[in-house]
C-alpha positions in Angstrom: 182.2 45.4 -121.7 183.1 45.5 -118.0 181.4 47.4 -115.4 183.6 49.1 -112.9 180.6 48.6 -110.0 179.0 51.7 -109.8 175.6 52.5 -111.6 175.4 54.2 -114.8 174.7 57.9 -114.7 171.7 59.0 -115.6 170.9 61.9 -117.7 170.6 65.4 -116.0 167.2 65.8 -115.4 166.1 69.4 -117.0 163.0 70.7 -115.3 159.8 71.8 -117.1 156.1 71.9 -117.0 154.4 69.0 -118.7 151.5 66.7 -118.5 150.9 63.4 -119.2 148.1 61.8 -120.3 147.5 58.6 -122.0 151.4 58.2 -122.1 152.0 61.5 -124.3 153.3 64.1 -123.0 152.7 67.9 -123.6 154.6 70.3 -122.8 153.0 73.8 -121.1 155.1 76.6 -122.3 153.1 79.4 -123.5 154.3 79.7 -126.8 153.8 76.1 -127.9 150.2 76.5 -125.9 149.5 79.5 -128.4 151.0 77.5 -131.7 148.7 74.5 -130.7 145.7 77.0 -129.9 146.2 79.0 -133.2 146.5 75.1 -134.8 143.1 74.3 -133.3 141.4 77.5 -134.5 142.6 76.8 -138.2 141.6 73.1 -138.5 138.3 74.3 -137.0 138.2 77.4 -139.0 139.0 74.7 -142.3 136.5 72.1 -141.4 133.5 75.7 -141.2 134.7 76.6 -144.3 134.5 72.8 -146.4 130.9 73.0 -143.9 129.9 75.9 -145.9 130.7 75.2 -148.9 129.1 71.8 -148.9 125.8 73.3 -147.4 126.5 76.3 -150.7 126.7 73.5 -153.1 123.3 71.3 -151.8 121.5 75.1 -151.5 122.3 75.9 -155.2 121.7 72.0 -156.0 117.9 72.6 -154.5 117.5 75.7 -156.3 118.0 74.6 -159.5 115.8 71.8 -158.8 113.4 73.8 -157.9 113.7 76.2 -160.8 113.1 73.5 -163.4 110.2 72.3 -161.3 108.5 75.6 -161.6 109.1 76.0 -165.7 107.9 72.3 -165.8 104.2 72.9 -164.1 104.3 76.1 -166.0 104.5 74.2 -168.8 101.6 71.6 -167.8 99.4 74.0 -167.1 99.5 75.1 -171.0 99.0 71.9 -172.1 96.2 71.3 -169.8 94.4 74.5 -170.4 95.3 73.1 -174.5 93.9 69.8 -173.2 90.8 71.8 -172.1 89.7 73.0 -175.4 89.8 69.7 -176.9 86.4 68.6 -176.3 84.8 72.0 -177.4 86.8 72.0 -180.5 85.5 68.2 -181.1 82.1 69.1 -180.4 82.6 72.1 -183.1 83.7 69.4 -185.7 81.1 66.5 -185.2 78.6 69.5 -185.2 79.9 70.4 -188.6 79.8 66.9 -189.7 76.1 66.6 -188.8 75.7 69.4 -190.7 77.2 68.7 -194.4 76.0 65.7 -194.0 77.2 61.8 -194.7 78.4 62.3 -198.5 80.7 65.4 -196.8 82.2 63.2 -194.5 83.4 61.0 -196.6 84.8 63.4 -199.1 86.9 65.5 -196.5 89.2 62.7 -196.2 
């Protein structure tokens, strides 16, 4: 390829707003400022939304738990008040025992 001497011409620079940071460059026109704002307010609006439904799921998770803990000491506090009447009803029986005597124990069985 042969040069003729004079420099290449350069591409016509076309003005506009921008900024540059870090090496990436954004442009300022307001219509792609409101595309990336309304961008912005979705993903955040997303990430409130998997947020509450997370927190929804651990909240229904807890009350469950809590549920089954309730009909569980419910349920203990029969058998102990069960448990309770144990020794009177044992006391009943050896008294009965004592009282038809040896030969009736043995005979019961």
């Amino acid at each position: 390829m042969a040069t003729s001497g004079t420099a290449p011409r350069a591409a016509p620079h076309r003005p506009h707003r921008s900024l540059a940071l870090a090496g990436a460059v954004a442009v300022l026109d307001a219509e792609r400022r409101l595309i990336g704002a309304t961008l912005m307010l979705s993903g955040i609006a997303l990430l409130g939304v998997v947020t509450a439904s997370v927190a929804a799921w651990f909240v229904g998770r807890f009350q469950q738990t809590s549920a089954a803990e309730i009909r569980n000491e419910a349920g203990l506090r029969l058998v102990l008040a069960e448990l309770r009447k144990v020794p009177a009803r044992l006391d009943e029986r050896a008294e009965q025992r004592r009282d038809d005597g040896p030969g009736a124990m043995a005979g019961s069985r």
